[in-house]
N, C-alpha and C positions, 0 to 999 in steps of 0.2 A: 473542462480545462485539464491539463496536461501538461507538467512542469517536472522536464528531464533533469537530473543528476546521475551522477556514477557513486556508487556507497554499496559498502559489502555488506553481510547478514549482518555484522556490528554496528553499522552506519544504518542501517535501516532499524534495528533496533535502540538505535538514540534517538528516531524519526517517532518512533511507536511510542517512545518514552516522550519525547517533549507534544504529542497525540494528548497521551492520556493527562498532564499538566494544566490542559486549557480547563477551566471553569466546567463543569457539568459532563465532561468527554468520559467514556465508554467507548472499550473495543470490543467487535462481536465477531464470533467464527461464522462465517459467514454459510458454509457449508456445515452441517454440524457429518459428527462421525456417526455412523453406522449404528439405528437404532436407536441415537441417543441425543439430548434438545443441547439445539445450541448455547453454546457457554460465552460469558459475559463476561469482562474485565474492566473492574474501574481504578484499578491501581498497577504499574510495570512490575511490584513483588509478586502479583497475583499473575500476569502476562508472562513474565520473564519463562518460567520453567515451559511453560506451552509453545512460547515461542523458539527456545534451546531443543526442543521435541522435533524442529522444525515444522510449526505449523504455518503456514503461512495463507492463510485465505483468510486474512484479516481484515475488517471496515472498522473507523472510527465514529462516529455517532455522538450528540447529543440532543435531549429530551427539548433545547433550547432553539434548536434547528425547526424541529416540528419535520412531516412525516414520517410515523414509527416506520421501523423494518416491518415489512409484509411475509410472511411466511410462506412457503409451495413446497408442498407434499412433494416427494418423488420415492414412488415403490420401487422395487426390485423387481426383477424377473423372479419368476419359480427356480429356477437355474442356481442365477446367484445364491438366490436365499438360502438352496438346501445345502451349496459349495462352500459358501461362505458366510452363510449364519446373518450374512446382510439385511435387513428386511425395509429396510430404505432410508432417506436422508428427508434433512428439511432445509433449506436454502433461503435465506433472509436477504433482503435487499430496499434498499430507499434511493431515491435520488437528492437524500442529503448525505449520503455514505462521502465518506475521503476515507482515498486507498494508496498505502505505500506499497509498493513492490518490484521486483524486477525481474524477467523470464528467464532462462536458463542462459547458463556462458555459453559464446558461442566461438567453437575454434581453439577452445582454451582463454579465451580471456573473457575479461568482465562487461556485462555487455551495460547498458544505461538503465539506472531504475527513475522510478517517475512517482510524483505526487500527481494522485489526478481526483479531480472533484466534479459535477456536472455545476454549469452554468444556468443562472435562470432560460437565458436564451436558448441555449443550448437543449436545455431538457425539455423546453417546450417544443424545441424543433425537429429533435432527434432519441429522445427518449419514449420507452413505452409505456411508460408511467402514465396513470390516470392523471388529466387537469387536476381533480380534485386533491391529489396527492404535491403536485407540484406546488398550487396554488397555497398550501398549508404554510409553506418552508419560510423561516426566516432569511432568506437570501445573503443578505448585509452581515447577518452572523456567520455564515460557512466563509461565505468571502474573508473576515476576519481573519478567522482560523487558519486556514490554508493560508492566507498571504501572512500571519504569525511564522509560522510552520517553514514559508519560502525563506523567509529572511534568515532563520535560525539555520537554515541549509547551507545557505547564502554567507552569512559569517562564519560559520565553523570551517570553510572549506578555504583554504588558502592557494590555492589550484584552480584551471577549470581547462577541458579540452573545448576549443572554442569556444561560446560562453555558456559551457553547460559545470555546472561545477563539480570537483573531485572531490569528494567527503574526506575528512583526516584519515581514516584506517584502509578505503582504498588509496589515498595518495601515497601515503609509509609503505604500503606495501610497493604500490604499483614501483616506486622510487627505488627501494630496495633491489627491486627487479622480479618480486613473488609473482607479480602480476601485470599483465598488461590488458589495455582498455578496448574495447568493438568498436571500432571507427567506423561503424554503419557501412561494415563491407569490406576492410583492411584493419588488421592490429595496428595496436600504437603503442611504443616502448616509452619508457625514460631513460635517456631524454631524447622530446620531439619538440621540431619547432611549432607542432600544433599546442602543446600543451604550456599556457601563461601562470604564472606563480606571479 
């Protein structure tokens, strides 16, 4: 599943914050850096500076979901390693991860970021994840979370460009005029008759 919003680094980082709030939740670098194991956040004090670092290949996680993160090696070339000291990464993933983020601006404006969680149906039907894996997941409790998560998106946001909603600190801004929104192929100013308050 996949639930659009517009929300700058701030607005994703109050996403990350009301993440780590739910009961048992953990953020994990999904990729870890170069040589070294991935690192784990169970509080936004401990989050915050990494995230300010701009890290951003973050998953939420908990132990209550069921299917742990799975780990995968990936070496370096000989190349890399001698260039850049690389010697390779570990890359963690579940299909009980939920992930806030959003791709690069596009044009100069702010393009849409997204909550996205897998589906039981969904991950049975388009994930590569072993049955046994899928099968583990408490379902009913990711769905909690994420639809917690929606609603708190949902109210904070007094905006939405058609009904996707403008988080508070892209709305200030965008209104001010600092920024304008990726209308999926044309910018959008304030004010637009697309955009409802």
């Amino acid at each position: 599943m996949t639930k659009i919003f517009f929300g700058t680094d701030a607005d994703l980082a109050q996403v990350w914050q009301w993440l780590l709030e739910a009961p048992g939740m953990q953020v994990v670098e999904e990729c870890s850096r170069p040589g070294q194991p991935n690192r784990w956040f169970d509080s936004w004090d401990t989050l915050e500076p990494v995230y300010r670092e701009g890290v951003r290949n973050l998953a939420a996680w908990s132990r209550d979901f069921g299917a742990p993160p799975m780990p995968v090696q990936f070496s370096s070339t000989p190349e890399t390693q001698w260039r850049l000291g690389d010697k390779g990464r570990t890359v963690l993933n579940s299909p009980a991860f939920i992930r806030a983020g959003r791709t690069n601006d596009q044009n100069g404006c702010l393009v849409a970021s997204s909550l996205s969680y897998w589906s039981e149906k969904g991950a049975r039907q388009r994930s590569v994840f072993p049955e046994t894996n899928i099968a583990e997941i408490d379902w009913k409790k990711v769905r909690s979370v994420a639809a917690s998560i929606q609603r708190k998106v949902k109210k904070a946001s007094k905006a939405r460009l058609y009904s996707y909603p403008i988080m508070p600190d892209a709305f200030e801004r965008l209104r001010d005029g600092h920024l304008k929104l990726w209308n999926w192929g044309a910018e959008c100013a304030y004010p637009s008759d697309l955009i409802v308050e």
